[in-house]
N, C-alpha and C positions, 0 to 999 in steps of 0.2 A: 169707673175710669172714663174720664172724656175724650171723645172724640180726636182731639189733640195728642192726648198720651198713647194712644192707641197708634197713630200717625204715627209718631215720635217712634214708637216700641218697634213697627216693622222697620223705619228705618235703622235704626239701629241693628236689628238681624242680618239686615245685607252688608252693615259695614263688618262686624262680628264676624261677618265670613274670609274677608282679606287679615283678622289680628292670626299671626303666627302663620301665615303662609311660608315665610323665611324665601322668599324671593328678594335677591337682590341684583343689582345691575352691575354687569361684569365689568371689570376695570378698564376693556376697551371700548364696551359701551353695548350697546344689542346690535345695532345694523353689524358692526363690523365682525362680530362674534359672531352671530346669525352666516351673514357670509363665508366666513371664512370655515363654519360647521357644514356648509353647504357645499365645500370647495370652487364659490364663487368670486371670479376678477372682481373687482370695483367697474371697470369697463363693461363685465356682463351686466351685472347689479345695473348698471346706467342705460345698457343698450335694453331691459325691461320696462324700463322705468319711463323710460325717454327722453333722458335728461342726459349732458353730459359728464365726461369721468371727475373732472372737476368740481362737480354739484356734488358727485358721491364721496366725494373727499370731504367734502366743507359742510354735508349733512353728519357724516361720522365725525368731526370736531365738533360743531356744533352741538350732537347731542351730549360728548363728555362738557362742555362748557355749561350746558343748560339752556342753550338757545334754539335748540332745536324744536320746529313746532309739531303740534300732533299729528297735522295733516300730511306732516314729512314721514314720520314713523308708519302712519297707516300705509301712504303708498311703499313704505320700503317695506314693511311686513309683505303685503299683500304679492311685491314682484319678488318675492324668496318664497310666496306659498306658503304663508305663517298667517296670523289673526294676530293682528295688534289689539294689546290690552293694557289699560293703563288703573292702576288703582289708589286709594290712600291708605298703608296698613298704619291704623292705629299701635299706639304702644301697650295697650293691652285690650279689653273688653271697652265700648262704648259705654255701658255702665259705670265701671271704674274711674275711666276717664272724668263722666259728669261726678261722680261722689268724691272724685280728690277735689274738682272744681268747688263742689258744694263744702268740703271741709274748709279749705283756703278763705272763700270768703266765711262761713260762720265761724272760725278763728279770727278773721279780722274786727266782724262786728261785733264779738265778744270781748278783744282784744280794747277795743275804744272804749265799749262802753264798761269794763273792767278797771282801765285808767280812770275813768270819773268817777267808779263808784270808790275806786282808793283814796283820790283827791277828798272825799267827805268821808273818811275813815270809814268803809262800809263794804271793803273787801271781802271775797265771798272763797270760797275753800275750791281750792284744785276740782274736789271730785265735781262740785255742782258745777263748776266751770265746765269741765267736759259734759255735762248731761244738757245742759245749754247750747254747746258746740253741738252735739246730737241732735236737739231739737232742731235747731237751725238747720243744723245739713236737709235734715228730712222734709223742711218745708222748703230750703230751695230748691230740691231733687221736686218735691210734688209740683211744686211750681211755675220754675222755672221762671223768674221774673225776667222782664227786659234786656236786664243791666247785670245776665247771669255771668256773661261770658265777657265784662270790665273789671280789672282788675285795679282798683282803687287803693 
């Protein structure tokens, strides 16, 4: 195993760590959830912060809109006494992920070069098609070329 896949493998453990967390972000959002679990004003929330009530209004919109920045959330975490964390959960194992990726394109380039070998009557049987689709995945899983993650 090279140096690279090795790289590649621990990263992938620390994403593996957020798949299935089933954290999700409440419909009012975290600051104003946070708050209001706290039995905190939006006027306390500001007098911490140093900002005023108004800012803590237009940060709690802000985060349901998606504009809200990180360095907003850290300071609202930190004046509630909380540890802001922000993560990506994958839709399942980082592995998974890259072997649907790797089917997708070795179906495509099986798919192409499948059309041409019909065009010259030279069509080849389902099964060896899938064992071809396998090959491929395994060499772009080993691989990992450039142009893994273009989907053409």
């Amino acid at each position: 195993m090279s140096v690279k896949q090795t790289v590649r493998q621990q990263y992938q453990a620390i994403v593996d760590l957020a798949h299935g967390s089933n954290i999700h972000t409440p419909t009012e959002g975290w600051i104003r959830t946070v708050r209001k679990a706290l039995g905190m004003s939006g006027a306390q929330l500001a007098k911490r912060m140093g900002v005023t009530r108004a800012r803590i209004a237009q940060a709690e919109k802000a985060e349901l809109d998606g504009g809200v920045t990180l360095k907003s959330m850290q300071a609202a975490a930190e004046a509630m006494g909380c540890r802001f964390v922000y993560a990506f959960e994958p839709p399942d194992t980082i592995e998974n992920v890259i072997i649907s990726q790797a089917r997708k394109k070795a179906q495509a380039i099986v798919a192409i070069a499948g059309k041409h070998m019909a065009l010259e009557d030279q069509a080849v049987s389902d099964s060896r098609t899938r064992q071809e689709v396998a090959r491929i995945m395994n060499e772009l899983i080993y691989e990992m070329p450039p142009d893994f993650w273009e989907d053409k």
